[in-house]
C-alpha positions as CSV (number, residue, x, y, z in Angstrom):
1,X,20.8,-56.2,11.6
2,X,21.8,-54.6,8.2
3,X,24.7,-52.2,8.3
4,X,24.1,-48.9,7.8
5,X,24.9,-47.2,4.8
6,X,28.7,-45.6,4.4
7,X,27.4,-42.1,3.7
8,X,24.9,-42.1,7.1
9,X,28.4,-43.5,9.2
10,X,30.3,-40.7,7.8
11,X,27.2,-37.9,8.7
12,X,26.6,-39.2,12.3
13,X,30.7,-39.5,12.7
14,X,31.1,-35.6,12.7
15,X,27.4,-34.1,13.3
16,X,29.3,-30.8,14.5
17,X,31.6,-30.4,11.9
18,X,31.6,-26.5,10.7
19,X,33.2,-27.0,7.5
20,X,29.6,-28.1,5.2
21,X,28.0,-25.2,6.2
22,X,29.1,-22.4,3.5
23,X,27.4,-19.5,5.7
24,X,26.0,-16.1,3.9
25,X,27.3,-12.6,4.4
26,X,29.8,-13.8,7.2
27,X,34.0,-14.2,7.0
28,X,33.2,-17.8,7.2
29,X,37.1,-18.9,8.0
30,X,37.1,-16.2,10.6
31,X,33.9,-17.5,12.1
32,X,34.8,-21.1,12.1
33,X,38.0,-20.8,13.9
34,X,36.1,-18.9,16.5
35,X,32.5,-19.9,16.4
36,X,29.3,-17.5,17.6
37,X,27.0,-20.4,18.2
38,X,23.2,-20.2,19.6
39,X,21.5,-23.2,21.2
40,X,18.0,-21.5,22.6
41,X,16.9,-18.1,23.0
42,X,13.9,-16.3,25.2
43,X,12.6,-13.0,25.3
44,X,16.1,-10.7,25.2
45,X,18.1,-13.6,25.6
46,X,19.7,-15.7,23.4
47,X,21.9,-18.7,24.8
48,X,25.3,-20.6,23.7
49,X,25.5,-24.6,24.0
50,X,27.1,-24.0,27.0
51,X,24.0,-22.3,28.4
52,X,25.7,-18.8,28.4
53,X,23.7,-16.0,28.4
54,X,23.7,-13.5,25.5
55,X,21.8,-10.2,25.4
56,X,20.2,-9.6,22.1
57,X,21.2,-6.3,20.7
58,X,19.9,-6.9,17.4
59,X,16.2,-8.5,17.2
60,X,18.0,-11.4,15.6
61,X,18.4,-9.9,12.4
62,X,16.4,-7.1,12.8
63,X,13.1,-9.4,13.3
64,X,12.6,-10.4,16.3
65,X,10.2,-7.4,17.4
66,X,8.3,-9.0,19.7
67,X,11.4,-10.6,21.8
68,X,12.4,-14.8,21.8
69,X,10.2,-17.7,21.8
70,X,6.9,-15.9,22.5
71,X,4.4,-18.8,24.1
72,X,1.2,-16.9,22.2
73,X,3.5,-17.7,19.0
74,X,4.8,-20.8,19.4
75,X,1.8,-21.9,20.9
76,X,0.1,-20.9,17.0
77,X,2.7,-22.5,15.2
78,X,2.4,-25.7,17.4
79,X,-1.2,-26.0,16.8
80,X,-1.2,-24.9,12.9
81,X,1.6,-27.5,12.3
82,X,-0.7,-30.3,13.6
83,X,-4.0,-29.1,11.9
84,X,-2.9,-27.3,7.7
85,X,0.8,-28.2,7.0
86,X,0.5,-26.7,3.4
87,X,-2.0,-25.3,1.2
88,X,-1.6,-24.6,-2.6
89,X,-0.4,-21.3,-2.7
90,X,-2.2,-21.3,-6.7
91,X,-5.7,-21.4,-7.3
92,X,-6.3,-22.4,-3.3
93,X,-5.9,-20.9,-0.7
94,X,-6.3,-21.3,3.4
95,X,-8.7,-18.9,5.9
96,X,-5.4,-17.6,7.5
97,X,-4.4,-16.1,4.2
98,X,-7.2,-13.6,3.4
99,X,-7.3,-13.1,7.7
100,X,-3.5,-12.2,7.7
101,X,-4.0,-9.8,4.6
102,X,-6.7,-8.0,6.3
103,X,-5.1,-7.8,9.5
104,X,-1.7,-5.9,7.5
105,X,-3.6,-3.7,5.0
106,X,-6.0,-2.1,7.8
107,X,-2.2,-1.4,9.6
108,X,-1.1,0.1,6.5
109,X,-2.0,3.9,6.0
110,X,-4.0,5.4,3.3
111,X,-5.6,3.3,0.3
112,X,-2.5,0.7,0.9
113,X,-5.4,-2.2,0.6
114,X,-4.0,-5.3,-1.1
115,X,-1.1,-7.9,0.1
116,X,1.2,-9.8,-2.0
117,X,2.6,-13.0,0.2
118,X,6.1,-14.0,0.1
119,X,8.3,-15.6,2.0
120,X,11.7,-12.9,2.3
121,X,12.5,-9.6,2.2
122,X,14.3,-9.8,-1.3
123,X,11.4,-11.6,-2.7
124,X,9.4,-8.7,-1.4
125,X,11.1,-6.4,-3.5
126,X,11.8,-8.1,-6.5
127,X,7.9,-8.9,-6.3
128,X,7.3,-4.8,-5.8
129,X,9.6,-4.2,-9.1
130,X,7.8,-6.7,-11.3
131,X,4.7,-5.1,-10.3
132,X,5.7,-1.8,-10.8
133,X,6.6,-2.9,-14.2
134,X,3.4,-5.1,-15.2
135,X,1.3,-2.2,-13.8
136,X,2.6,0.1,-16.4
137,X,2.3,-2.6,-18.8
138,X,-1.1,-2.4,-18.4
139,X,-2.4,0.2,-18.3
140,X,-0.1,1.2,-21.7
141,X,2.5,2.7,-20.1
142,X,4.7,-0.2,-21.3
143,X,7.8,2.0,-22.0
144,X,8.3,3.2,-18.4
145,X,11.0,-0.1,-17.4
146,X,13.7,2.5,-15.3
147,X,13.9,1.4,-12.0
148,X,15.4,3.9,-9.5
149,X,17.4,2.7,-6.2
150,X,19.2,4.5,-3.8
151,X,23.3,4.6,-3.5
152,X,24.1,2.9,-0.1
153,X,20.2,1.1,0.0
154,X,20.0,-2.6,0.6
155,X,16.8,-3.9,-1.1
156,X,17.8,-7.7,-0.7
157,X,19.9,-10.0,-2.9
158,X,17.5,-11.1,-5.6
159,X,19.2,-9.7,-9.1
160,X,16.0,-7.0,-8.8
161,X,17.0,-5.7,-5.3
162,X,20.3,-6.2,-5.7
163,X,20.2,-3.9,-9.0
164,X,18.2,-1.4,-7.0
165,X,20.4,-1.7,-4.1
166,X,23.4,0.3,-3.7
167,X,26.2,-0.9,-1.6
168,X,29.2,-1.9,-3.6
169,X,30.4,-5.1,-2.4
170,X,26.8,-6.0,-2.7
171,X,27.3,-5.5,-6.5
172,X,30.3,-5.7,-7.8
173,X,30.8,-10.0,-8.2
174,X,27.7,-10.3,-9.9
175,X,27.7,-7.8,-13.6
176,X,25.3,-5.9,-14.8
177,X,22.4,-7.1,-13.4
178,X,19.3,-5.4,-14.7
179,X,19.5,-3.2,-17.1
180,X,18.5,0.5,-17.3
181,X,18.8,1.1,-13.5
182,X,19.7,4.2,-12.0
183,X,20.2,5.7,-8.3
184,X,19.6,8.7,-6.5
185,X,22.8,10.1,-4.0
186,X,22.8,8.6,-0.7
187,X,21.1,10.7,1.8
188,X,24.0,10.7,4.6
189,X,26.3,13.8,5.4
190,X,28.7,13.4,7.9
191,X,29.9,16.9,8.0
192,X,26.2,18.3,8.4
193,X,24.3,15.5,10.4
194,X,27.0,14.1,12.6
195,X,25.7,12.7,16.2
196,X,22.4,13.7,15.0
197,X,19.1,11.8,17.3
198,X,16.4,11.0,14.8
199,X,16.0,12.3,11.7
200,X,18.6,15.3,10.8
201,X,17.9,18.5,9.8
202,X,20.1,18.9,6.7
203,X,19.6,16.7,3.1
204,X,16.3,17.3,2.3
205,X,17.1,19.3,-1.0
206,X,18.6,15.3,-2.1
207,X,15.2,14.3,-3.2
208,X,15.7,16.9,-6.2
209,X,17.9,14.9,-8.0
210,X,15.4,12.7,-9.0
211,X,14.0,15.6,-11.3
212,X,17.9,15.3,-12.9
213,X,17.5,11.6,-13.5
214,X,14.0,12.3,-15.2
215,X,15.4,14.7,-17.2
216,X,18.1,12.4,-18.5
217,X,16.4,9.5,-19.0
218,X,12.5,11.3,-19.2
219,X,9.6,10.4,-17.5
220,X,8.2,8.0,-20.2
221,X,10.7,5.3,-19.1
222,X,10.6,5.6,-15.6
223,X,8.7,3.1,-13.7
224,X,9.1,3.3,-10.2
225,X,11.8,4.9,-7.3
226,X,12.4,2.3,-4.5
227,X,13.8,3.3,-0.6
228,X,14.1,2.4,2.6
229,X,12.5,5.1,4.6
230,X,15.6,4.3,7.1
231,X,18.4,3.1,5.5
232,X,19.3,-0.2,8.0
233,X,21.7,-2.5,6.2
234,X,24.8,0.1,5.6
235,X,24.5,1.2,9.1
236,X,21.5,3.7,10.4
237,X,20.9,6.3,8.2
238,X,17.4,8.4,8.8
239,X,15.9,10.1,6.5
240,X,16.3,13.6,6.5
241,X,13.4,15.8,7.5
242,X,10.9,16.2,4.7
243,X,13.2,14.3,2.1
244,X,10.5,11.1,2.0
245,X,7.6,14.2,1.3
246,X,9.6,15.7,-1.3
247,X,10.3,12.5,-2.8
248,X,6.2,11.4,-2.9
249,X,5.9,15.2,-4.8
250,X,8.5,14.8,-7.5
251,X,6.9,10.8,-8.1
252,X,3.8,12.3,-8.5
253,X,4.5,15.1,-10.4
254,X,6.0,12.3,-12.8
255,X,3.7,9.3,-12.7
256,X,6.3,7.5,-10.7
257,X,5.3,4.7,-8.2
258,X,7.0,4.9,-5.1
259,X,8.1,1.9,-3.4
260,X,9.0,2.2,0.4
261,X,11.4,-1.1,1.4
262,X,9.9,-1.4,5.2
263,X,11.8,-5.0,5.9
264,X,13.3,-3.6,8.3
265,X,11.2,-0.6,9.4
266,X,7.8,-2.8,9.3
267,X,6.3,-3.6,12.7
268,X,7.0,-1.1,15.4
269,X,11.0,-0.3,14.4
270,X,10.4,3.3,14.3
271,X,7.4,3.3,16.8
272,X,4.6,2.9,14.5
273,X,3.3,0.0,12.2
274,X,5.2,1.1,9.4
275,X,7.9,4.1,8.7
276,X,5.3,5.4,6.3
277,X,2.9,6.4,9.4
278,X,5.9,8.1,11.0
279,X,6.4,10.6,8.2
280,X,3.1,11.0,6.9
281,X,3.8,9.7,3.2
282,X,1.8,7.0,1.7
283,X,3.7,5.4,-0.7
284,X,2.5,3.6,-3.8
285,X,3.4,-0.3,-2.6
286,X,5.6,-1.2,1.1
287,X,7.6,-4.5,0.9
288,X,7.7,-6.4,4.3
289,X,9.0,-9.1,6.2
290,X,11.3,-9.7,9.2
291,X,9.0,-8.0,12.0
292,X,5.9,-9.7,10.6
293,X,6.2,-13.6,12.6
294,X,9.0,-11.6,14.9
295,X,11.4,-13.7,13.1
296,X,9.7,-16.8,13.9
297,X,8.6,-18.4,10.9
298,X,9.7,-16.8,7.0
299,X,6.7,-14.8,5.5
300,X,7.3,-11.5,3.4
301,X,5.0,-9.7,1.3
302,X,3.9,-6.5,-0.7
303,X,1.2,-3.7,0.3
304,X,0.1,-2.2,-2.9
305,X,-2.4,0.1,-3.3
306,X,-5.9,-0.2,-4.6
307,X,-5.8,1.5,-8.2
308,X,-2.5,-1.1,-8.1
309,X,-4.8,-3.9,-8.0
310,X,-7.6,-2.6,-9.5
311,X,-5.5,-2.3,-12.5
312,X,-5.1,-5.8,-12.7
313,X,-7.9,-6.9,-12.4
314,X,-9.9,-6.5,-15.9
315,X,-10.4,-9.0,-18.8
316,X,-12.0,-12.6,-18.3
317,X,-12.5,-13.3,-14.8
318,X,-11.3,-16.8,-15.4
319,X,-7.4,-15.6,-16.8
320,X,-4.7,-15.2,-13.9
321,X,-4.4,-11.2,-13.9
322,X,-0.4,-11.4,-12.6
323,X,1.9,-14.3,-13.4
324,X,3.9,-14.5,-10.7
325,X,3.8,-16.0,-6.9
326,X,5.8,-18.2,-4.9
327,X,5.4,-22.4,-3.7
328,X,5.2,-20.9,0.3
329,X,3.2,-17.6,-0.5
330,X,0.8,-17.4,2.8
331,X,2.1,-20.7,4.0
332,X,0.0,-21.9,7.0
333,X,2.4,-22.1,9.9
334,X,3.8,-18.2,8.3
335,X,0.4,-16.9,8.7
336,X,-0.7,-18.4,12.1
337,X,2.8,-17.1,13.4
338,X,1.8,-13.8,12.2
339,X,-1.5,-13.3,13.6
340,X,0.0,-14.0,16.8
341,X,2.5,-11.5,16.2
342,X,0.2,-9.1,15.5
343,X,-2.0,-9.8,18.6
344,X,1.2,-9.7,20.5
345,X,1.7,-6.1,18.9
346,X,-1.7,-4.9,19.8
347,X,-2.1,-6.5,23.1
348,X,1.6,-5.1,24.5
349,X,1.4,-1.9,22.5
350,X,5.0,-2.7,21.8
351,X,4.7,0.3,19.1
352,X,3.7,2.8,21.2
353,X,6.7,1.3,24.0
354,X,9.4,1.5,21.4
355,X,8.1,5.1,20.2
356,X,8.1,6.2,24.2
357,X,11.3,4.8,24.9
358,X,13.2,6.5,22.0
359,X,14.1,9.5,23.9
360,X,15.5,7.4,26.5
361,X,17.0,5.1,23.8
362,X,18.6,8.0,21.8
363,X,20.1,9.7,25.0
364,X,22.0,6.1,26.0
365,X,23.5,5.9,22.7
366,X,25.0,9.5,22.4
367,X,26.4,8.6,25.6
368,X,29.3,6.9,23.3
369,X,30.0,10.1,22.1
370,X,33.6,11.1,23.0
371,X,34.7,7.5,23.0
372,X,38.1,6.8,21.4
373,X,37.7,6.6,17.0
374,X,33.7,7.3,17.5
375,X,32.8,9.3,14.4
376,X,29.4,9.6,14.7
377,X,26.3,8.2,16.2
378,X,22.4,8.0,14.2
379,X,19.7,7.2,16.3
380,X,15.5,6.8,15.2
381,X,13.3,4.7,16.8
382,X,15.3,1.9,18.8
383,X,17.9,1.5,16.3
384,X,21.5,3.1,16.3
385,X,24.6,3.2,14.4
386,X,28.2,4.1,15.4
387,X,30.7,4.6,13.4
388,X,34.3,3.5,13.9
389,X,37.6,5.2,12.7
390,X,38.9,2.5,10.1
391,X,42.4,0.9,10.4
392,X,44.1,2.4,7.7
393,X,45.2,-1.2,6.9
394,X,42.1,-3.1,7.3
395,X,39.2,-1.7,6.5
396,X,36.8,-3.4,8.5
397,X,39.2,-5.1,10.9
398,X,38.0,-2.8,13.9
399,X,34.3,-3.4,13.7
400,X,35.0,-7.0,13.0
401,X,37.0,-7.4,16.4
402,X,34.4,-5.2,18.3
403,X,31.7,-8.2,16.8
404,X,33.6,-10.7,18.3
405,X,34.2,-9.4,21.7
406,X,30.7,-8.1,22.2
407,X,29.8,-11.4,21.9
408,X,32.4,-13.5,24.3
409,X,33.4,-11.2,26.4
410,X,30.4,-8.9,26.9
411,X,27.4,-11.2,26.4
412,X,26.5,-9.1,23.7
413,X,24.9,-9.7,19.9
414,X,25.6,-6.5,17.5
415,X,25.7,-6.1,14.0
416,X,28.3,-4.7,11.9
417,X,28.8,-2.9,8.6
418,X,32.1,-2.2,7.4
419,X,33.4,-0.1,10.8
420,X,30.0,0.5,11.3
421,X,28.4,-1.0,14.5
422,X,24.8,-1.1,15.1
423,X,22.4,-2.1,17.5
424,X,18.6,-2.5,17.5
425,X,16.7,-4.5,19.8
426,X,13.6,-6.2,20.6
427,X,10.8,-3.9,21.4
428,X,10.1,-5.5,24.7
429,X,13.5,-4.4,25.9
430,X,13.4,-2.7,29.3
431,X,15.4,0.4,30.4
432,X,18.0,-1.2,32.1
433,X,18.5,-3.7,29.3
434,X,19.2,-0.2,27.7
435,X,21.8,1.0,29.8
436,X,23.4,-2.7,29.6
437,X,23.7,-3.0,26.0
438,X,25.5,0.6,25.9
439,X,27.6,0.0,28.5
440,X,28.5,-3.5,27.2
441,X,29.5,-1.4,23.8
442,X,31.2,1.2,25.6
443,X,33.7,-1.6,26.9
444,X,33.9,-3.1,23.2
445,X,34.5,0.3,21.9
446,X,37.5,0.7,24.5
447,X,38.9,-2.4,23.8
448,X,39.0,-2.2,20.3
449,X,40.4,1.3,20.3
């Protein structure tokens, strides 16, 4: 029997071996010496190689709306897998495709008609930004290239959405990214919304400053404003009331697109299909993801809306109308995943259950209030932030440690950002999953005090 070569020896020798593994937005010496590892997971559960049993706080990474290892969507992947692997995703197609794009653009509000596939959330956007560009481009607006983000957003780490974005260790390792980029103040006020449930009542006037960055730079140049309608990355921050309306006015007023980042909000976060429905603004195009396979499979995309595509869509029918797409746009197994997803959805009314239990929801998390270094507590929809009093010296350190004892001592995933802790689960989560996963961070917060 021929040996087997030296480099397959040394693989199999250490096949749990931490050290290849160069892991993205995590400490990673921190987390090897003390590894979070996952083996399985079902429904609100994920589980350690041990076969310890962890409640999901965090829908994975904020995408795992419909709760673990679904049958209806495992079942769809199983069955795709061994019937369409892969279909060109240029110049053919697949019947799941043009299914999928109906099934999301009749859930999207207004004229939102057309779907752009992807396969992540920071492909969605910088797909968004180059069509916000082309479309001025042709229609003759070519001189309107200012793109318009939001200080602390998180619009994905393509050099588009990371441009756009604006959290600064985000930024600052990577230069100048695009040029002529602006932002708009962040929308968060400690001092007037603190330990406010859902969306505060103070900060609408910050939509304004958009008419100063118009005036500086002029409307000729400006091509599109992108937000999250919640920001979720940099720790729960709602929109104040009437801000996302005042924001659609000043656009319009301007000949600005409006882009609303719903990677995060997409899919029953807030308690309807998509943020957009909540505060009755129909944005221009909504970038997507996470929610859409409930984590299962990658597939992102872009909702524009129809005078978007109809835009595009002159000259020879035989010419591609926008240069640009991805090797896995629509991929089989993404779309299959989805549909069942979105029958999932429908079937459970998981978006009407997340938007009836968000009093209940909002009420468990202000119970923290009064804890030792809680700041302040946001709550919309099933999502919640808390933030801790930093260390004075470590920045960071406090959250970091609340992370890690959530997780073996409590059972518990969370997410943190800076001192920032936040929590957002799956949509099938149950009252007393509720109560758990608060009084599980009540015993962090303590402990890390």
């Amino acid at each position: 029997m021929p040996s087997a070569p030296a480099s397959v020896g040394r693989a199999m020798a250490v096949p749990n071996d931490l050290q290849a593994y160069w892991m993205g937005f995590t400490p990673n010496r921190a987390f090897k010496a003390r590894p979070r590892l996952i083996a399985r997971a079902k429904d609100m559960y994920y589980y350690t190689p041990e076969g310890r049993a962890v409640l999901d706080g965090t829908a994975g990474l904020w995408c795992t709306n419909a709760g673990h290892n679904r049958e209806p969507i495992v079942a769809a992947i199983r069955a795709q897998a061994g019937e369409l692997d892969y279909a060109p995703a240029f110049q053919f197609s697949h019947p799941k495709a043009f299914e999928l794009a109906s099934r999301i653009a009749a859930l999207a509000p207004g004229d939102l008609d057309h779907v752009f596939f992807c396969n992540s959330g920071s492909e969605a956007v910088d797909t968004a930004l180059k069509i916000a560009l082309a479309y001025h481009n042709v229609r003759g607006e070519g001189s309107r290239t200012r793109l318009i983000g939001r200080e602390r957003g998180y619009h994905g780490v393509g050099f588009g959405g990371t441009a756009v974005g604006g959290i600064v260790s985000n930024r600052k390792f990577f230069g100048s990214l695009l040029a002529g980029v602006d932002h708009l103040p962040a929308t968060y006020n400690r001092e007037h919304q603190a330990f406010s449930k859902g969306e505060p009542d103070w900060g609408e006037h910050l939509a304004d400053d958009l008419e100063r960055i118009v005036a500086l730079h002029d409307a000729s140049t400006v091509a599109a404003v992108i937000v999250e309608p919640m920001a979720g990355s940099t720790g729960v921050i709602p929109p104040p009331k009437g801000y996302l309306r005042r924001l659609r006015a000043i656009c319009d007023r301007h000949g600005i697109l409006l882009v609303f980042d719903e990677v995060i909000t997409g899919f029953g976060r807030l308690g309807y299909a998509f943020a957009a429905e909540r505060y009755g603004v129909v944005p221009d195009m909504i970038t997507f993801a996470k929610g859409v396979t409930s984590g299962t499979v990658p597939m992102a995309g872009v909702i524009a809306r129809k005078p978007i595509y109809d835009a595009f869509m002159r000259g020879p029918e035989h010419v591609v109308e926008l240069f640009h797409g991805y090797t896995y746009s629509g991929h089989p197994l993404a779309c299959a995943a989805a549909l069942a997803t979105l029958d999932l959805y429908r079937d459970e009314r998981l978006f009407e259950r997340a938007r009836s239990l968000e009093p209940l929801w909002a009420d468990a998390a202000m119970g923290l209030k009064g804890l030792p270094n809680v700041l302040d507590i946001r709550c919309v929809g099933l999502t919640a932030g808390i933030d801790l009093a930093s260390r004075p010296d470590a920045v960071g350190r406090r959250a970091y440690e609340a992370l890690e004892r959530a997780f073996h001592d409590e059972s518990l995933v969370i997410r943190t950002s800076g001192d920032t802790l936040a929590v957002t689960p799956p949509l099938i989560v149950s009252e007393r999953e509720i109560e758990q996963i608060f009084a599980k961070l009540a015993n962090v917060i303590r402990v890390v005090a």
